[in-house]
C-alpha positions in Angstrom: 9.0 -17.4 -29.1 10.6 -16.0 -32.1 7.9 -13.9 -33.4 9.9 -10.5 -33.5 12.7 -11.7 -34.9 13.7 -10.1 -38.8 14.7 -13.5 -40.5 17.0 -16.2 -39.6 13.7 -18.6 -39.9 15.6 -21.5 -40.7 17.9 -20.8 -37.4 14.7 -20.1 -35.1 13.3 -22.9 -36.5 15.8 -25.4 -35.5 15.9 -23.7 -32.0 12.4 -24.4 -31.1 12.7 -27.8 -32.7 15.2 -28.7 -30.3 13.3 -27.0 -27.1 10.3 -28.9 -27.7 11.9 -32.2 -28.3 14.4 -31.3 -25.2 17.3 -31.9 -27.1 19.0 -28.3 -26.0 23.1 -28.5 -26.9 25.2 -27.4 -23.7 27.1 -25.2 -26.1 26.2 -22.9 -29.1 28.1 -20.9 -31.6 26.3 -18.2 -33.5 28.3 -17.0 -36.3 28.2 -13.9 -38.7 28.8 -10.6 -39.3 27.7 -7.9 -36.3 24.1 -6.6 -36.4 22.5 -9.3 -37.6 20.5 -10.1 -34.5 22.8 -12.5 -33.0 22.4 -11.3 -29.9 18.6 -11.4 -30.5 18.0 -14.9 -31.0 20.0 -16.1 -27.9 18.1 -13.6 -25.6 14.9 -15.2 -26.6 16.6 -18.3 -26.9 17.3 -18.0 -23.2 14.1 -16.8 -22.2 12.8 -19.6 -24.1 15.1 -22.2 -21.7 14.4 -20.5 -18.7 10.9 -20.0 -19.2 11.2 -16.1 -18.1 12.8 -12.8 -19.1 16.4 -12.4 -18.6 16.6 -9.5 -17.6 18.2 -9.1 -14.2 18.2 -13.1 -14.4 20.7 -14.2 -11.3 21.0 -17.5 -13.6 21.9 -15.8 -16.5 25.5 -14.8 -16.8 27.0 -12.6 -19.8 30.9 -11.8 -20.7 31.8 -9.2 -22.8 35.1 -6.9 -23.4 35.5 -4.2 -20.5 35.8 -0.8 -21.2 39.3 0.7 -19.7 39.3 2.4 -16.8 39.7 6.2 -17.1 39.1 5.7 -21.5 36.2 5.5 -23.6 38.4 2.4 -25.7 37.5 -1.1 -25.1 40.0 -3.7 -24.0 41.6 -6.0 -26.9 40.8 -9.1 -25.6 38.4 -10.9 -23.4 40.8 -11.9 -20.3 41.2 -15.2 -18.6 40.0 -13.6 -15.4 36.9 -12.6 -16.9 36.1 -16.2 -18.3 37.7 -18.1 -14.7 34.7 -15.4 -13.0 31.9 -16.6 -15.5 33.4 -20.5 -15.1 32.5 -20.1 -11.5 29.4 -18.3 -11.5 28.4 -21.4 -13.9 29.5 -23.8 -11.1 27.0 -22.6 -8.9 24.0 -24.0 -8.2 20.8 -22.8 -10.2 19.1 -19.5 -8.0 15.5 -20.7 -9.3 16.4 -24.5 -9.7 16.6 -24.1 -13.6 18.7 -23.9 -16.7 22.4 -21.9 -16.2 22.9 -19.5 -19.4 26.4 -18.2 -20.2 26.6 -15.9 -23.5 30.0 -14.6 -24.6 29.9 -11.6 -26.7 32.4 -11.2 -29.6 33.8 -14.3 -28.5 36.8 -14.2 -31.3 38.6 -11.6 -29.0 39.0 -14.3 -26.6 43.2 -14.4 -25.4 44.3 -17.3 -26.2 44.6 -18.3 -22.4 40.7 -17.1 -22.0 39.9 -19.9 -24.9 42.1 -22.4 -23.7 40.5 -22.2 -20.1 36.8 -21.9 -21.5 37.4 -25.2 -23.6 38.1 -27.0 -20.2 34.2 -26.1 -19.4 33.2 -27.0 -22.8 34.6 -30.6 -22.8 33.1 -31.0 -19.5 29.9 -29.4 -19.6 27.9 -29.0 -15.9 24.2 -30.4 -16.0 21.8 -27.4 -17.4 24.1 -25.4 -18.4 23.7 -23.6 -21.9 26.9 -21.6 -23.1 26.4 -19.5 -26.3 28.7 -17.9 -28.2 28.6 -15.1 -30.3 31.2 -14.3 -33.0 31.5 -12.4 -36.6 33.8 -15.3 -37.7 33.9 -19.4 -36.9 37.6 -18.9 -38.7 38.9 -16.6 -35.8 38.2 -19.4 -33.1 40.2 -22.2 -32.2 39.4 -25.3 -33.8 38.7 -27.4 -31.0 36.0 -24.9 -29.2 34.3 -24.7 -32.6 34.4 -28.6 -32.3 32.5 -28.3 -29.2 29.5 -26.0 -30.0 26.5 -26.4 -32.0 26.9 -24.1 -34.6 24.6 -22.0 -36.2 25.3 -19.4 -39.3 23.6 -16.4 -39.1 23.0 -14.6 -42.6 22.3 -11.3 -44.4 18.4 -10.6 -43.7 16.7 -10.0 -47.2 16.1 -6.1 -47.6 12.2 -6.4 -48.3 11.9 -8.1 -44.8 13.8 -4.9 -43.1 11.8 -2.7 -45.3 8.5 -4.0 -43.9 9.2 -3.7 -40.4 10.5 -0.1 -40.9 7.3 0.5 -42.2 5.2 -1.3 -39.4 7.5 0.6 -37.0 6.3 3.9 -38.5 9.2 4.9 -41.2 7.9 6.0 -44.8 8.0 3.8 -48.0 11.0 6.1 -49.2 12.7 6.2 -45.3 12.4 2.8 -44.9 13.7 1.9 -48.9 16.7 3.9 -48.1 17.6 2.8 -44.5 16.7 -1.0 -45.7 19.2 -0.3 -48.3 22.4 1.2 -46.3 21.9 -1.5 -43.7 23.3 -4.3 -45.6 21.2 -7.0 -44.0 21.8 -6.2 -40.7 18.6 -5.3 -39.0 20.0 -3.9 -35.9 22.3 -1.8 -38.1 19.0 -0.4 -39.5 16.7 -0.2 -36.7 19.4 2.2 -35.1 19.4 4.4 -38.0 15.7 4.6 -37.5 15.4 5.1 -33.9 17.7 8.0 -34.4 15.9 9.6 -37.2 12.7 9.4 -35.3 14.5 11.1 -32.1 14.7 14.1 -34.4 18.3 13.8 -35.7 19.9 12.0 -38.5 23.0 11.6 -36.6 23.9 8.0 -37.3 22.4 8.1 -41.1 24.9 11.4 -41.1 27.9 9.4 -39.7 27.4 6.5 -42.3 27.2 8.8 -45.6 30.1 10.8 -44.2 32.2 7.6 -44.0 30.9 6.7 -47.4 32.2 9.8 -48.5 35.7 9.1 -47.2 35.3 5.6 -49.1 34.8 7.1 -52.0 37.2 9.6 -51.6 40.4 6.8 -50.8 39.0 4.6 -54.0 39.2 8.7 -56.3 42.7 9.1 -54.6 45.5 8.7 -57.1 48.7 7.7 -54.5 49.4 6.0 -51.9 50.1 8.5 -49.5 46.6 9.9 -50.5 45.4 6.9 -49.6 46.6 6.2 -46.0 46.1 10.2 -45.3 42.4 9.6 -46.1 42.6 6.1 -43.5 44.6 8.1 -40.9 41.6 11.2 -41.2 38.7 8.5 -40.4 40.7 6.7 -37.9 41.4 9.8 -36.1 38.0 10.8 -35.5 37.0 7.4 -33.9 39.9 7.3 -31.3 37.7 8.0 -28.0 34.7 6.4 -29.1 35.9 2.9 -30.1 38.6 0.8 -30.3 40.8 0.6 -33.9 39.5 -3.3 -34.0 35.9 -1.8 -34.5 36.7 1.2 -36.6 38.8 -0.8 -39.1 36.0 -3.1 -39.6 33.2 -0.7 -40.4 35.4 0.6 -43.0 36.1 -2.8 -44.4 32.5 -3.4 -44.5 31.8 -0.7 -45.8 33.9 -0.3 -48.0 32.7 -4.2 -49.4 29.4 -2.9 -49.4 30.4 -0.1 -52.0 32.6 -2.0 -54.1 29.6 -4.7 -54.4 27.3 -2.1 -55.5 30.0 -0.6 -58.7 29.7 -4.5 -59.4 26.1 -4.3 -59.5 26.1 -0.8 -61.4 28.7 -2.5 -63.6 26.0 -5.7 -64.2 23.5 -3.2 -65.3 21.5 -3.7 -61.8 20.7 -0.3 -60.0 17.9 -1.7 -58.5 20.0 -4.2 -56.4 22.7 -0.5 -55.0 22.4 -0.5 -51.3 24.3 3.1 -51.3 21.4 4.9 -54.0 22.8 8.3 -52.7 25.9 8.0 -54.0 25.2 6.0 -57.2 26.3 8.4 -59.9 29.6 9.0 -58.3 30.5 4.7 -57.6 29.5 4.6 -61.1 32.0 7.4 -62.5 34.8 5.9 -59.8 33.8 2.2 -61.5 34.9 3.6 -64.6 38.4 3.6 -63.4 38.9 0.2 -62.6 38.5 -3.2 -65.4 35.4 -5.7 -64.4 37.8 -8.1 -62.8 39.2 -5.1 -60.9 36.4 -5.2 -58.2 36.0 -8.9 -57.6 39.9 -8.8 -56.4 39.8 -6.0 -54.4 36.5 -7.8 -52.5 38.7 -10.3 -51.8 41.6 -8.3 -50.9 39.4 -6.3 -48.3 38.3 -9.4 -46.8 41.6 -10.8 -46.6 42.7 -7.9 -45.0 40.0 -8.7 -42.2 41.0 -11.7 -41.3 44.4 -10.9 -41.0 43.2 -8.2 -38.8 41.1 -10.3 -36.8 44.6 -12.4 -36.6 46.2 -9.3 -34.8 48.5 -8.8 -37.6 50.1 -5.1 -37.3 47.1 -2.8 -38.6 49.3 -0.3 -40.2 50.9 -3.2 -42.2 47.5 -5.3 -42.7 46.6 -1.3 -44.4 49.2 -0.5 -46.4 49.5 -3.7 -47.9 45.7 -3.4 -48.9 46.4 0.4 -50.3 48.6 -1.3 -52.8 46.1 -3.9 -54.3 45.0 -0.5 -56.3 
């Protein structure tokens, strides 16, 4: 059932418990970061319940934030008319007399009126109905839908299992060392660096060390203004091809991911640097900040996240993080 899936064992492992004894929850919440194959397990989850692909399933019914008409940027939220739609299609009877499957995508951009009308289904769940949600944070969802789901933490998958499937999907030792190490636990982060590398280019690998590169440059920068021109640059050239919610969080986590590895360098563990290209320079750049330098600005970054994620004004939520150096 589960037998392609990078980690999560403990997760999987519950799931097919709870199919064989038929104790299957009419609601689920998988939590944690993006590309950690959250979307993944409740495919074959739902193929699982169904007992057939999902593909083209008319009992299987997915929400997700529309794109906006005429622009490539998504919408903010997930509206109330798009949850009232997927509340009735869930109404309906079953196509193939079976299980219902609703999965929400990024289901902590829900408007508040989407979430308040989706708890109404919640608390009164229709007979073989399975609702999953999927969502980077359990904190960026009201309190009483979270009280309503069976919730299941999705974690970091260890490097040396990303590493191995690399390999078995054709990537060197030294490919799939380095694209194990940029992806930060997230397999689907690193299976699309692969699949792109082994379409001939090195587009996405190129797109990642560039913004790297800006990382490193705004941590070099000596003022403020430096600082925000650098943001403004990077911000700039995502505007068409994603919203700011998105871009600002794959410079957060990126910029997490370098700021763990100066703590590593700093710890006297290069072998545990997830960004080996550009471990001489994060070690110069560490020399600029005190050990207990890092550890706040982790926590400042992630801060900054979740007020982000709390629609606070991103210029502000920015600028106020520019000053924690």
């Amino acid at each position: 059932m589960f037998s392609h899936i990078i980690g999560h064992k403990n997760i999987t492992s519950f799931l097919e418990k709870s199919l064989k004894n038929g104790e299957i929850s009419h609601a689920y919440l998988f939590y944690g970061p993006a590309r950690l194959g959250k979307k993944t397990v409740a495919s074959h989850f739902a193929e699982a319940v169904l007992g057939q692909p999902i593909l083209n399933h008319p009992d299987v019914y997915e929400v997700r934030r529309e794109r906006k008409e005429k622009e490539e940027k998504l919408t903010k939220n997930i509206s109330i008319e798009q949850v009232r739609e997927f509340q009735q299609k869930l109404s309906l009877t079953s196509f193939l007399n079976s299980y219902k499957i609703g999965i929400i995508e990024e289901a902590e951009t829900l408007s508040t009126e989407a979430a308040n009308s989706l708890l109404k289904t919640l608390e009164e769940p229709t007979p073989k109905t399975v609702i999953i949600l999927l969502s980077t944070s359990v904190s960026a969802l009201p309190a009483t839908i979270v009280s309503r789901c069976q919730t299941l933490k999705f974690l970091p998958v260890a490097k040396e299992k990303i590493y191995d499937r690399l390999v078995e999907l054709g990537a060197s030792r030294d490919e799939a060392r380095d694209l194990a190490g940029i992806s930060w636990g997230k397999p689907g982060l690193a299976f699309d660096f692969w699949q792109t590398k082994k379409e001939g280019g090195d587009s996405a690998v190129a797109e990642y060390e560039e913004l790297a590169q800006n990382i490193l440059d705004l941590m070099r920068a000596e003022t403020m203004s430096e600082r925000m021109k650098i943001f403004d640059e990077v911000l700039g050239k995502d505007s068409g091809t994603e919203d700011m919610f998105g871009s600002v969080n794959k410079i957060l986590a990126l910029w997490t991911s370098v700021l763990r590895d100066a703590i590593m360098l700093g710890a006297g563990c290069p072998e545990l640097v997830a960004n080996t290209k550009f471990s001489e320079e994060i070690k110069r750049i560490s020399g600029k900040f005190d050990a207990e330098k890092f550890p706040r600005l982790y926590r400042d970054i992630r801060q900054a996240g979740k007020y982000f994620r709390e629609n606070l004004n991103p210029r502000l939520v920015l600028e106020n993080l520019m000053l924690s150096f």
